[in-house]
N, C-alpha and C positions, 0 to 999 in steps of 0.2 A: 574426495567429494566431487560431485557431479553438479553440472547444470543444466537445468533445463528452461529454455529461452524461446520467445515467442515474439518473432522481430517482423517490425512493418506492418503490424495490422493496421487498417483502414477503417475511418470511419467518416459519415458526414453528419458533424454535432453541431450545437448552438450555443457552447459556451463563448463568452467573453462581454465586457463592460460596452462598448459601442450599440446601440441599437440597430445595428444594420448586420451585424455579426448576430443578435436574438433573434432576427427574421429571415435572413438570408442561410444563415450558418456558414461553416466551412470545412475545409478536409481536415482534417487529423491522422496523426500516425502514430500509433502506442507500440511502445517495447517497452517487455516483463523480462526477468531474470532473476531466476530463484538456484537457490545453491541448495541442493540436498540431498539425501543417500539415494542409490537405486540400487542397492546389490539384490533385495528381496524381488526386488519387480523384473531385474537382467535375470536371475537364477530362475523364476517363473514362469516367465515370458506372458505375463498376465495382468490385462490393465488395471486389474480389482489392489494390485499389489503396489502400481504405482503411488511414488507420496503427493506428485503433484501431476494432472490430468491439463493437459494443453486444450482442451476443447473447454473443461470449466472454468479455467484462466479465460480464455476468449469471451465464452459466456459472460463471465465477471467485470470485462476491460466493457465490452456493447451495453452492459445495463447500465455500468454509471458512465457510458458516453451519452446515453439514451437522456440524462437528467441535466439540464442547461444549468452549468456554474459563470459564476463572472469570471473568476479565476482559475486558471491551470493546476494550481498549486493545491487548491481543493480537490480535482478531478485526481490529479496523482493519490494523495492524501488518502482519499476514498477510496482509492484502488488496493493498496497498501492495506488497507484498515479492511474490506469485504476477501482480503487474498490471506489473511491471519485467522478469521472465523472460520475460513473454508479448511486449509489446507496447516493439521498441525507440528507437520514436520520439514516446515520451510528454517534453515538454517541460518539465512538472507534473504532479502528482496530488493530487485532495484527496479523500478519503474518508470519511465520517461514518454511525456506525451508531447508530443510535435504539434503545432498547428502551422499547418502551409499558408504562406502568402498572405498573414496575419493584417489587417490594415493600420495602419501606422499614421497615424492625425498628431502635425506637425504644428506650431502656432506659429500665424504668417502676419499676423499682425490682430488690433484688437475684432471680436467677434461683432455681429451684426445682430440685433435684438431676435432676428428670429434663427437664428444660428446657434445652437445648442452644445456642437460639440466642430473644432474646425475641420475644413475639409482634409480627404483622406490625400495626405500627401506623399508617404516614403514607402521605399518601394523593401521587402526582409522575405529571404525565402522562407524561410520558416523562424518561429518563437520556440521554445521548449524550456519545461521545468520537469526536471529527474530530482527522486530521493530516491532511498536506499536506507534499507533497517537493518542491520544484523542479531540476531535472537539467541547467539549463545552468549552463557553467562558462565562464572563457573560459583558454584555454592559458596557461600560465606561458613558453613558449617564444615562438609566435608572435602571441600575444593572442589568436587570433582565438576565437567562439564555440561550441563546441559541444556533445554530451549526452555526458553521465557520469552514469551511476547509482552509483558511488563504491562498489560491494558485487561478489559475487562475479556478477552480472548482467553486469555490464559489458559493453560489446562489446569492450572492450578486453581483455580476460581471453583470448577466442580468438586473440590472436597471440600467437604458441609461440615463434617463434625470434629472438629478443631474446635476446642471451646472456646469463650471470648476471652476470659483469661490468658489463655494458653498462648492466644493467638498476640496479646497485650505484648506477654513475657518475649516473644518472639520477634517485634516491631522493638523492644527497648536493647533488646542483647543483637541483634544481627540489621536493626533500622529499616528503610522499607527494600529491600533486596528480598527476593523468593530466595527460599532454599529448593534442592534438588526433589526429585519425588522422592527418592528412599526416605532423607530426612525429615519432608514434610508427613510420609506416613509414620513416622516412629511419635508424632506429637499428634496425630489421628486418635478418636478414640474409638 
């Protein structure tokens, strides 16, 4: 298994709770880390073959730096969640966003009526929050291995005609766990 890792990108965003960090903004630093196969894309030497494009990862990290969250936790979250639509042969994902020299509002004693939030007093080179998903499962039917992103991502969501019955009988014998594709197509009609 291989990875491919896109470390230290930069960005200057406007995420976080402070109102001086909604107008001012600040720097940030994102690191991706996706675990998954390259034999077809090494044997090709062809980027049509790759499973995951470092330049649409980038792409994907700047649109949602582009959108002002309070929290980090959401900004990662989102990254994770638009890096699953894109790209359906991620094994894992880890994602980690830095925010440099974060402002850090200490309470120094009681606020002043016109004092909203106290002044910015601690000094933190950086803040960060990383997750990380991993997307293999192995079938409840026939054990065998394969990816589920377990959300409306899924490849499995594109198969349509599974009747509702079928699909009833399938949630009460195997519960909410995806089976494999072989399995899901053998209940295909």
């Amino acid at each position: 298994m291989a990875l491919i890792v896109l470390e230290g990108m930069r960005f200057h965003a406007f995420h976080g709770v402070h109102p001086e960090e909604q107008v001012l903004g600040g720097e940030y630093v994102v690191n991706v880390e996706v675990q998954t196969g390259i034999a077809l894309a090494a044997k090709t030497d062809d980027i049509e073959f790759t499973p995951v494009n470092y330049e649409t990862v980038y792409q994907i990290c700047m649109a949602e730096m582009a959108q002002p969250k309070k929290l980090l936790e959401t900004v990662v979250t989102n990254i994770i969640y638009r890096m699953k639509r894109q790209f359906s042969q991620m094994k894992s994902v880890k994602v980690q966003v830095r925010k440099l020299n974060p402002p850090i509002h200490a309470k120094m004693g009681p606020l002043t009526q016109t004092q909203k939030y106290p002044p910015i007093s601690g000094r933190v080179e950086a803040a960060w929050v990383q997750d990380e998903s991993s997307f293999v499962s192995s079938c409840p039917r026939c054990k065998t291995p394969f990816l589920c992103y377990a959300d409306d991502t899924c490849w499995c969501k594109e198969i349509q005609n599974i009747h509702p019955a079928t699909q009833e009988t399938l949630k009460r014998q195997f519960g909410s766990t995806c089976l494999c594709q072989n399995c899901l197509k053998l209940y295909a009609g």
